[in-house]
PDB file of N, CA, C and O in Angstrom:
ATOM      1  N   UNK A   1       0.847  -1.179   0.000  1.00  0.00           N
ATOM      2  CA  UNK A   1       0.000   0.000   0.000  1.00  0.00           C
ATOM      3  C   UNK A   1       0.890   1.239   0.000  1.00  0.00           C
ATOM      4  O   UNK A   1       1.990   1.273   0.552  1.00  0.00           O
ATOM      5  N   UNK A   2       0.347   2.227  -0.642  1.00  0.00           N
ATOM      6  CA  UNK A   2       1.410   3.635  -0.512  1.00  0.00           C
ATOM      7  C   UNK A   2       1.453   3.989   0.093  1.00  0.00           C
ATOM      8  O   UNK A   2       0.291   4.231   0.419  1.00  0.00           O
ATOM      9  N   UNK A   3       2.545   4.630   1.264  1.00  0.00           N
ATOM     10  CA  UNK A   3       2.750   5.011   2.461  1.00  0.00           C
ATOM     11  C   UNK A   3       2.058   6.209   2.050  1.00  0.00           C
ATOM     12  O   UNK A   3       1.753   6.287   3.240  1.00  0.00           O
ATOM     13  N   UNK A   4       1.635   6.993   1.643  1.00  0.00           N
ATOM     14  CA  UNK A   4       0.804   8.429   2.163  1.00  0.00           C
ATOM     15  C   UNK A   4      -0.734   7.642   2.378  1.00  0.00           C
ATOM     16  O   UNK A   4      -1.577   8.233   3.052  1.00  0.00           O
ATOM     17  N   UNK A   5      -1.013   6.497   1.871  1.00  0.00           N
ATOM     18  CA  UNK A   5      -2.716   6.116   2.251  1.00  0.00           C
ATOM     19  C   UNK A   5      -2.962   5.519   3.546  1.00  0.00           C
ATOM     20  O   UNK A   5      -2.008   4.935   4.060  1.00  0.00           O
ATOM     21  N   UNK A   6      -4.148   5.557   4.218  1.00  0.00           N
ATOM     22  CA  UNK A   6      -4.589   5.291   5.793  1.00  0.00           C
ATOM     23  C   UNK A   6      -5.091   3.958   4.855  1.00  0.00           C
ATOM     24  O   UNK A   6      -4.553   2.863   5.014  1.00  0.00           O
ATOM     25  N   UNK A   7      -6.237   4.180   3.807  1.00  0.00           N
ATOM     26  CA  UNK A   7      -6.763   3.054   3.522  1.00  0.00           C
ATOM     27  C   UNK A   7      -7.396   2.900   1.938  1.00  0.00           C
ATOM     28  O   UNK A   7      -7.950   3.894   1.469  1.00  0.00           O
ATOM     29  N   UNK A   8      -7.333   1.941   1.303  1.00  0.00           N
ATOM     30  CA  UNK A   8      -7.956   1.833  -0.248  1.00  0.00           C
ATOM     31  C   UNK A   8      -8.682   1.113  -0.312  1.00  0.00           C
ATOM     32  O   UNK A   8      -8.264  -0.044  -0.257  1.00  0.00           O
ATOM     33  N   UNK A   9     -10.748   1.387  -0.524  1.00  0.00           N
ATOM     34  CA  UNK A   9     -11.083   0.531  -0.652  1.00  0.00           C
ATOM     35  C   UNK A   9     -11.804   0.482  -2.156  1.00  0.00           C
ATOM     36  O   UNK A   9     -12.359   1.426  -2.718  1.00  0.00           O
ATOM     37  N   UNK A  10     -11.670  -0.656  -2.569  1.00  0.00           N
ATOM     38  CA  UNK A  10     -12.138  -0.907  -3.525  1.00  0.00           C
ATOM     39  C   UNK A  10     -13.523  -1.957  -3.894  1.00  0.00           C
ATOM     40  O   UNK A  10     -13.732  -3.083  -3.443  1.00  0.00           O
ATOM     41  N   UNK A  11     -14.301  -1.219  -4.798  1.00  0.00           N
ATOM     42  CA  UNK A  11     -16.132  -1.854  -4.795  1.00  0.00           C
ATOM     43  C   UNK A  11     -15.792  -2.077  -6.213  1.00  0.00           C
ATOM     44  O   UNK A  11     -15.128  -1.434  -7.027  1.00  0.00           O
ATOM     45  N   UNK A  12     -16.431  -3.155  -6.258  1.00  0.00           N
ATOM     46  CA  UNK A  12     -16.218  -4.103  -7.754  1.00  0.00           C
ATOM     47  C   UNK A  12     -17.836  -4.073  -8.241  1.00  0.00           C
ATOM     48  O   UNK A  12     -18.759  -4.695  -7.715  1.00  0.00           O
ATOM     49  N   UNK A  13     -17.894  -3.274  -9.261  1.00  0.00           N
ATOM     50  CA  UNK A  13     -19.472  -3.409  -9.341  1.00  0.00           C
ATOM     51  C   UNK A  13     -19.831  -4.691 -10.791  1.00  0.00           C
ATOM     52  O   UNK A  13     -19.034  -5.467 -11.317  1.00  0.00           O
ATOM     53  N   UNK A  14     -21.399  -4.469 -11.104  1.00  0.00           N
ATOM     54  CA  UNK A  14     -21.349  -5.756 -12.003  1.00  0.00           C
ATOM     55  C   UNK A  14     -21.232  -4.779 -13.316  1.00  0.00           C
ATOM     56  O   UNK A  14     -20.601  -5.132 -14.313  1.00  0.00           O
ATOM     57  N   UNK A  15     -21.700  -3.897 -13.248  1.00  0.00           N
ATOM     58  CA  UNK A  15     -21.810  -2.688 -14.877  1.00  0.00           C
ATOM     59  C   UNK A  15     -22.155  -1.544 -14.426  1.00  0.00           C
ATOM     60  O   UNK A  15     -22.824  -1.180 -13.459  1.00  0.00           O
ATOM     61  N   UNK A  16     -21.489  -0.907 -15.440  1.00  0.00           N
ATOM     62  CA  UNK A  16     -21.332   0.853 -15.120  1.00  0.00           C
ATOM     63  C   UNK A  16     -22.476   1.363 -14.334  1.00  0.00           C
ATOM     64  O   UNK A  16     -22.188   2.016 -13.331  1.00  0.00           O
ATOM     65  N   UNK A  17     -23.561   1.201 -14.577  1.00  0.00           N
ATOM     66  CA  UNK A  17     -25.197   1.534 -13.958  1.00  0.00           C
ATOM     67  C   UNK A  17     -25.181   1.129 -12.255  1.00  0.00           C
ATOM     68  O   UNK A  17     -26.007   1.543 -11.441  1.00  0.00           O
ATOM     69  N   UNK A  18     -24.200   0.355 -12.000  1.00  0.00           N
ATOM     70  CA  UNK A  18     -24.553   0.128 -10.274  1.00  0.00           C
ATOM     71  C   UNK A  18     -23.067   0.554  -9.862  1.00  0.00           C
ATOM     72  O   UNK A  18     -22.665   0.548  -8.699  1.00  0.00           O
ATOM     73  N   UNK A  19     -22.345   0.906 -10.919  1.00  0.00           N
ATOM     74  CA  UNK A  19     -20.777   1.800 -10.584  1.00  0.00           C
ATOM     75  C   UNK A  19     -21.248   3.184 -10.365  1.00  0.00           C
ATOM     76  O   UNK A  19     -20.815   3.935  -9.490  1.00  0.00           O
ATOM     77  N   UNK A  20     -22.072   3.433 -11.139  1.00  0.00           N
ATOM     78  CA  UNK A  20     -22.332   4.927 -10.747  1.00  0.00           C
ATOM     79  C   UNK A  20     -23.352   5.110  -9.647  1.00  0.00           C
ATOM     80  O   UNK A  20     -23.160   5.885  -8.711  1.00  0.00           O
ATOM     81  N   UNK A  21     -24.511   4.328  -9.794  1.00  0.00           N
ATOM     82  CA  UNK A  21     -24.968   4.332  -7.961  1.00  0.00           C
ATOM     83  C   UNK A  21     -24.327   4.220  -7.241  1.00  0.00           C
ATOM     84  O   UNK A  21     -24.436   5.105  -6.392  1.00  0.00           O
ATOM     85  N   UNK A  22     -23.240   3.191  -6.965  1.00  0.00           N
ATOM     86  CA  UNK A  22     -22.215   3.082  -5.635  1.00  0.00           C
ATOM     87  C   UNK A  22     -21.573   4.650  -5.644  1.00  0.00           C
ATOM     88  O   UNK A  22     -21.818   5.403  -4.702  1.00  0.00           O
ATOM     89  N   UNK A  23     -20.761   5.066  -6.744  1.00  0.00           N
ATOM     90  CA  UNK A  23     -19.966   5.968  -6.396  1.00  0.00           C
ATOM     91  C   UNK A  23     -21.232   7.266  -6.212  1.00  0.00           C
ATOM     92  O   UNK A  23     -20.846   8.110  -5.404  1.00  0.00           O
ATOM     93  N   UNK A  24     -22.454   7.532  -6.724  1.00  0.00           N
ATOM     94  CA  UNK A  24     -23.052   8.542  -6.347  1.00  0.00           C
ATOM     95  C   UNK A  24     -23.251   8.401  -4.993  1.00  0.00           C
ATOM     96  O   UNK A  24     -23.324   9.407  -4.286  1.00  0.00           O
ATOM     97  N   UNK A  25     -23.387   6.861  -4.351  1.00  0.00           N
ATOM     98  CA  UNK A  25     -24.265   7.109  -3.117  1.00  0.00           C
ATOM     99  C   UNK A  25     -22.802   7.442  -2.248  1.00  0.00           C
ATOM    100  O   UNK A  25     -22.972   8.132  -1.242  1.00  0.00           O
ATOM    101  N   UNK A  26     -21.674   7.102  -2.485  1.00  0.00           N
ATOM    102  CA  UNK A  26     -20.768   7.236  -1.465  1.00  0.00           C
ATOM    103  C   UNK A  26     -20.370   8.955  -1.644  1.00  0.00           C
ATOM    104  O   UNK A  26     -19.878   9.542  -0.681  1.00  0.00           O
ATOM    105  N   UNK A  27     -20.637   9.707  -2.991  1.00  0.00           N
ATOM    106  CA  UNK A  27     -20.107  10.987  -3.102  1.00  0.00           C
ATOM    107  C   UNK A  27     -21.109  11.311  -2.484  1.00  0.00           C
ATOM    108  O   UNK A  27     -20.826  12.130  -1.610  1.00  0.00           O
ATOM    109  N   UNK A  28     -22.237  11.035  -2.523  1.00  0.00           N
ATOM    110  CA  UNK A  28     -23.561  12.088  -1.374  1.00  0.00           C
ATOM    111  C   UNK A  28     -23.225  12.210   0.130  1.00  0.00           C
ATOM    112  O   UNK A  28     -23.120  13.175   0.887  1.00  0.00           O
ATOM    113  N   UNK A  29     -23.096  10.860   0.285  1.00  0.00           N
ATOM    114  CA  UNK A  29     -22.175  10.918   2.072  1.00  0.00           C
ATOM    115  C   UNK A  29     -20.998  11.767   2.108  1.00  0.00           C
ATOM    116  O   UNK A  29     -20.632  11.886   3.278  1.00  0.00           O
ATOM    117  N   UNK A  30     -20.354  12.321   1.405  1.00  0.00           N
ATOM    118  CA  UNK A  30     -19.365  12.872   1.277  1.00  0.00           C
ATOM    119  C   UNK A  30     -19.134  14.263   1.985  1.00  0.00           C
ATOM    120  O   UNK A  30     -18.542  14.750   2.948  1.00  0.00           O
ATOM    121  N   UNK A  31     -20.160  14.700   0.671  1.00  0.00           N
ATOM    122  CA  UNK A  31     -20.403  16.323   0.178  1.00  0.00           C
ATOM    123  C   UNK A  31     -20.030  16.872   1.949  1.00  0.00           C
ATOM    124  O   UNK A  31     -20.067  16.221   2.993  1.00  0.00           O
ATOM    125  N   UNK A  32     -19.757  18.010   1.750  1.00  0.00           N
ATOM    126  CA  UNK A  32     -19.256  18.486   3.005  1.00  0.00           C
ATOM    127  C   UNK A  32     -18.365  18.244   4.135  1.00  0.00           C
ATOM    128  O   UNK A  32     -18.036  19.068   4.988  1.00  0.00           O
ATOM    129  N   UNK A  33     -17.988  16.943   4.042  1.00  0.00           N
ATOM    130  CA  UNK A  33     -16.995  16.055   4.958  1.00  0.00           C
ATOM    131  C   UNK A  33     -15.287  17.360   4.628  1.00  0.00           C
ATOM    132  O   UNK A  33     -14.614  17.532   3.612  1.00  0.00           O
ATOM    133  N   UNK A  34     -15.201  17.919   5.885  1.00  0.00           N
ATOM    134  CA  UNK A  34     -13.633  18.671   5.501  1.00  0.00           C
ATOM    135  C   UNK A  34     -12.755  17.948   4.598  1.00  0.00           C
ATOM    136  O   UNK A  34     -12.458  18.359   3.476  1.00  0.00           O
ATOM    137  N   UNK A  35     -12.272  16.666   5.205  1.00  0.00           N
ATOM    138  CA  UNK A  35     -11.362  16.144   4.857  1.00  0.00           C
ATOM    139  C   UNK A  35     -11.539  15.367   3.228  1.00  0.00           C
ATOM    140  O   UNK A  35     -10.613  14.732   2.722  1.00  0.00           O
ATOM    141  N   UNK A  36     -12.672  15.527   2.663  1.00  0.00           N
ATOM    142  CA  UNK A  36     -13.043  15.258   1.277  1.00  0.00           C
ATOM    143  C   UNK A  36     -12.751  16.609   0.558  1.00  0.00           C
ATOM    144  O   UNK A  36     -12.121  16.683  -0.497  1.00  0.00           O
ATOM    145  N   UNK A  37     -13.187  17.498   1.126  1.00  0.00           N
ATOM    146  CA  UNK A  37     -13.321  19.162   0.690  1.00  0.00           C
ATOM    147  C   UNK A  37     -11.815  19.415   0.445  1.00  0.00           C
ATOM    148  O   UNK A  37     -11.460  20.149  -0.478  1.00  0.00           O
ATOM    149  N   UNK A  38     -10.618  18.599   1.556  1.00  0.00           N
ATOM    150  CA  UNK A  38      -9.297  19.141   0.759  1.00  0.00           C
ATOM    151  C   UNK A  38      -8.580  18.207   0.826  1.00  0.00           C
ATOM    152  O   UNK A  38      -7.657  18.179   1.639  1.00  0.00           O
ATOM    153  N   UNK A  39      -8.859  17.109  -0.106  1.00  0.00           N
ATOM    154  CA  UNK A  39      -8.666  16.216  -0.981  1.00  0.00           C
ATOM    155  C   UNK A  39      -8.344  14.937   0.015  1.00  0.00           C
ATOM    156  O   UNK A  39      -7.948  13.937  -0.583  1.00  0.00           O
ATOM    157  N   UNK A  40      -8.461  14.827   1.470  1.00  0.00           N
ATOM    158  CA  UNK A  40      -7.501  13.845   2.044  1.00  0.00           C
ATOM    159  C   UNK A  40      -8.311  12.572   1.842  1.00  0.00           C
ATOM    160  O   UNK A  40      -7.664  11.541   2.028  1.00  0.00           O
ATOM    161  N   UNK A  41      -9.501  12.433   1.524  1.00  0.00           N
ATOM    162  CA  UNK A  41     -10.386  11.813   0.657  1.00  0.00           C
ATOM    163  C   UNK A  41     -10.565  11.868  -0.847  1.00  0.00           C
ATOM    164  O   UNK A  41     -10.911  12.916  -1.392  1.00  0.00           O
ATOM    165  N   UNK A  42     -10.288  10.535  -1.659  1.00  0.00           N
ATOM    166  CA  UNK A  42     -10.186  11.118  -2.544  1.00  0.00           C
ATOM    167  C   UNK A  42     -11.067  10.027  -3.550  1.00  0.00           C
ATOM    168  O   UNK A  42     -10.318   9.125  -3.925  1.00  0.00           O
ATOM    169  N   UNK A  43     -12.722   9.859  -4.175  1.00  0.00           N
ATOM    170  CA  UNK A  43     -13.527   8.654  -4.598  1.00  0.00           C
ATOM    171  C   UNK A  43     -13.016   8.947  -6.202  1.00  0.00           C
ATOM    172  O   UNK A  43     -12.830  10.054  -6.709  1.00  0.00           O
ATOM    173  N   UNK A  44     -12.832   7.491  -6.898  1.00  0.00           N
ATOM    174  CA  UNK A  44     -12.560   7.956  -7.815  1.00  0.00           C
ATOM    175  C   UNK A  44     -13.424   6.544  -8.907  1.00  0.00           C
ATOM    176  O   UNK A  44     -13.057   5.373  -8.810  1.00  0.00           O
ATOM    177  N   UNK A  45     -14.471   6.954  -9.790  1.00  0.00           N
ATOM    178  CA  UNK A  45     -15.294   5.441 -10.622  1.00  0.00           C
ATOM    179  C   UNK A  45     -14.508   5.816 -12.012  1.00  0.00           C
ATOM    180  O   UNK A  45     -15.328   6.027 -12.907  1.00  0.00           O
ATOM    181  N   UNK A  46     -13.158   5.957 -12.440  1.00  0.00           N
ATOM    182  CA  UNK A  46     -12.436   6.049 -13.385  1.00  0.00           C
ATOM    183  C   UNK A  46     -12.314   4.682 -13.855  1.00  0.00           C
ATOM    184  O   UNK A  46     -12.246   4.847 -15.073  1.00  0.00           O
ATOM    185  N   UNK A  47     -12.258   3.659 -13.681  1.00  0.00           N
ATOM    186  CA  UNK A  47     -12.083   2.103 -13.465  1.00  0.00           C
ATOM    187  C   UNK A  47     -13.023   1.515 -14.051  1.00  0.00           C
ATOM    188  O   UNK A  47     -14.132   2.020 -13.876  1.00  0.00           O
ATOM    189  N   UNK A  48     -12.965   0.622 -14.688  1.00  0.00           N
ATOM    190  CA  UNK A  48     -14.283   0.050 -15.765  1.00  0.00           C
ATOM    191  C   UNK A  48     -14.730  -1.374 -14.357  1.00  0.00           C
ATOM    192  O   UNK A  48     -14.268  -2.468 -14.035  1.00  0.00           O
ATOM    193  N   UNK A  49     -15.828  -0.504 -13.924  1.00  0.00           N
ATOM    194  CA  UNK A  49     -17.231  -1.357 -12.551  1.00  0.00           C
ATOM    195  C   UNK A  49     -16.232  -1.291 -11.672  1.00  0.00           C
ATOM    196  O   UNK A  49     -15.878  -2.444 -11.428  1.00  0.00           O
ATOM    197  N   UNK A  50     -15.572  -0.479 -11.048  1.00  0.00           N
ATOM    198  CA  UNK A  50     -14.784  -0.302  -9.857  1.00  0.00           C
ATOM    199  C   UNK A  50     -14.627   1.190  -9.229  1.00  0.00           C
ATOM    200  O   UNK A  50     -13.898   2.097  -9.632  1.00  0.00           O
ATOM    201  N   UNK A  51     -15.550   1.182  -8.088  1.00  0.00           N
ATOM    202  CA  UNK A  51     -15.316   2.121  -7.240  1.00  0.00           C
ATOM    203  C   UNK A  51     -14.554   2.274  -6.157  1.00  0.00           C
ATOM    204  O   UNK A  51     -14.887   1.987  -5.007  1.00  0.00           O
ATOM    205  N   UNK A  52     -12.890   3.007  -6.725  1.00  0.00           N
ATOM    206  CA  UNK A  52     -12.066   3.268  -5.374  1.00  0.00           C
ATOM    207  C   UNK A  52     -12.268   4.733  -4.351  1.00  0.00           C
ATOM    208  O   UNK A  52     -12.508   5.874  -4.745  1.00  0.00           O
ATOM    209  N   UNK A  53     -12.104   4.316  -3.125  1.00  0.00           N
ATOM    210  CA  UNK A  53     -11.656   5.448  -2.158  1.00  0.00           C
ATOM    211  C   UNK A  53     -10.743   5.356  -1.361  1.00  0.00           C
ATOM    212  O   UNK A  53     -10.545   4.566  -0.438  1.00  0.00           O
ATOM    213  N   UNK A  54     -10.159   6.233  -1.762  1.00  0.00           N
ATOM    214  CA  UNK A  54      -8.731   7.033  -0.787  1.00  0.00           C
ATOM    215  C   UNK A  54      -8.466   7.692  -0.100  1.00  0.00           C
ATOM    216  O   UNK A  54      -8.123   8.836  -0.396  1.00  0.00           O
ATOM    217  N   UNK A  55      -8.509   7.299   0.950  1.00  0.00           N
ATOM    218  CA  UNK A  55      -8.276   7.710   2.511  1.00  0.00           C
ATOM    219  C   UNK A  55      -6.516   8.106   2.873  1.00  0.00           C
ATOM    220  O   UNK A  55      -5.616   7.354   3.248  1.00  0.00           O
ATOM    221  N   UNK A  56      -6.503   9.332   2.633  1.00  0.00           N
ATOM    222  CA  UNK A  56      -4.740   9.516   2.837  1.00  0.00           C
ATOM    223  C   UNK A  56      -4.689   9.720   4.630  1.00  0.00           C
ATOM    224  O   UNK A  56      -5.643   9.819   5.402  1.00  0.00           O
ATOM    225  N   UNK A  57      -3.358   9.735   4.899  1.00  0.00           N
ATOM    226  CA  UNK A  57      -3.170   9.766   6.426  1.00  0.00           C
ATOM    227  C   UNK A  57      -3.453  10.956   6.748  1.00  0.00           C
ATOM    228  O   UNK A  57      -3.804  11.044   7.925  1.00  0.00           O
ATOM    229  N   UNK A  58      -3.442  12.273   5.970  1.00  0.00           N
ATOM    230  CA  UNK A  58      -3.778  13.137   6.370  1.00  0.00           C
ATOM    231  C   UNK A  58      -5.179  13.664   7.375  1.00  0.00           C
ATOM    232  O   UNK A  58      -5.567  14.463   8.228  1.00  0.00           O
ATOM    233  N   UNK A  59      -5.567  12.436   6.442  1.00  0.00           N
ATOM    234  CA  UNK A  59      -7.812  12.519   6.921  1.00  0.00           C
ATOM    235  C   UNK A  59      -7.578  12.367   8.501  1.00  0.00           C
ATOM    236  O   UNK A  59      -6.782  11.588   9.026  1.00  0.00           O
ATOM    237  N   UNK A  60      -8.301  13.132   9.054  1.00  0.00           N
ATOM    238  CA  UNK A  60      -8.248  13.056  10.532  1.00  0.00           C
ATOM    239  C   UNK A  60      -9.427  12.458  10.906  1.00  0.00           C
ATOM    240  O   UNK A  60      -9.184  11.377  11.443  1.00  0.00           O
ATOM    241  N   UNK A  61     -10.698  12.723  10.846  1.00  0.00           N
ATOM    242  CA  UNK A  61     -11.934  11.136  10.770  1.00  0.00           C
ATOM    243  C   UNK A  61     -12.168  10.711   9.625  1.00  0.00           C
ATOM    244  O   UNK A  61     -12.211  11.454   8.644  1.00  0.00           O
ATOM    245  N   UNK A  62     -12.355   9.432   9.585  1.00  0.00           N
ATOM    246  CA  UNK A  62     -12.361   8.391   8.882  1.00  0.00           C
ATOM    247  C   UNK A  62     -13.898   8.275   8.261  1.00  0.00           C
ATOM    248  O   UNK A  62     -13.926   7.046   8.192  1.00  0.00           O
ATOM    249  N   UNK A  63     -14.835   8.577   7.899  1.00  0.00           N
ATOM    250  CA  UNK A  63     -16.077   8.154   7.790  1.00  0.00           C
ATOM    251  C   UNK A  63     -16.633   7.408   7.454  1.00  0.00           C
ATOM    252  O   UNK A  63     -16.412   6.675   6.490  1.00  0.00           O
ATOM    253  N   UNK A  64     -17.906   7.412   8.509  1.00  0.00           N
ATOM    254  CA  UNK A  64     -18.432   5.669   7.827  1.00  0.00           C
ATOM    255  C   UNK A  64     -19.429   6.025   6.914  1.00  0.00           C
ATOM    256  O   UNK A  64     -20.092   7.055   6.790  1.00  0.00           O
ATOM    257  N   UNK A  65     -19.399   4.739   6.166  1.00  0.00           N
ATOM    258  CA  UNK A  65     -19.646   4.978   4.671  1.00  0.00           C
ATOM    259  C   UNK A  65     -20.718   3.605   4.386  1.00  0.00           C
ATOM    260  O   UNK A  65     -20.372   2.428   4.283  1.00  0.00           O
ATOM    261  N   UNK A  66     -22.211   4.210   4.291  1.00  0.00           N
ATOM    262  CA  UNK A  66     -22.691   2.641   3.899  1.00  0.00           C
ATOM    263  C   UNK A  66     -23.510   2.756   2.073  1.00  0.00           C
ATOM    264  O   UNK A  66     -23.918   3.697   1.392  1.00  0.00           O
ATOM    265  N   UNK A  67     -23.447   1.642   1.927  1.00  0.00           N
ATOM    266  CA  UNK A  67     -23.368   1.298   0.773  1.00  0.00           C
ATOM    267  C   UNK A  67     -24.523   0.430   0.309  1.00  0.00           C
ATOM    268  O   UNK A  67     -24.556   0.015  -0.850  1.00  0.00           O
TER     269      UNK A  67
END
């Protein structure tokens, strides 16, 4: 794992249509979270049916995230 990350998780979806629900529903929990706001969170559905998030050490709470 890269030493600047706390944690990487990765959601394996079945097709783009429940890649983009996962990553919408996890960016809605997001919105406003500081540590998303300057970047120490970082969701990314660039990935063909894979939704990653990146939790750098910087993030000072961790949030829970349901899915």
């Amino acid at each position: 794992m890269d030493k600047d990350l706390k944690m990487h998780i990765t959601i394996r979806t079945t097709d783009e249509k429940e890649q983009m629900r996962v990553g919408n529903s996890i960016h809605h929990q997001l919105v406003g979270n500081k540590d998303y706001i300057d970047c120490n969170i970082i969701l990314n559905i660039d990935d063909e049916n894979e939704v990653n998030l990146y939790i750098f050490n910087e993030c000072e709470n961790v949030p829970d995230i349901i899915i």
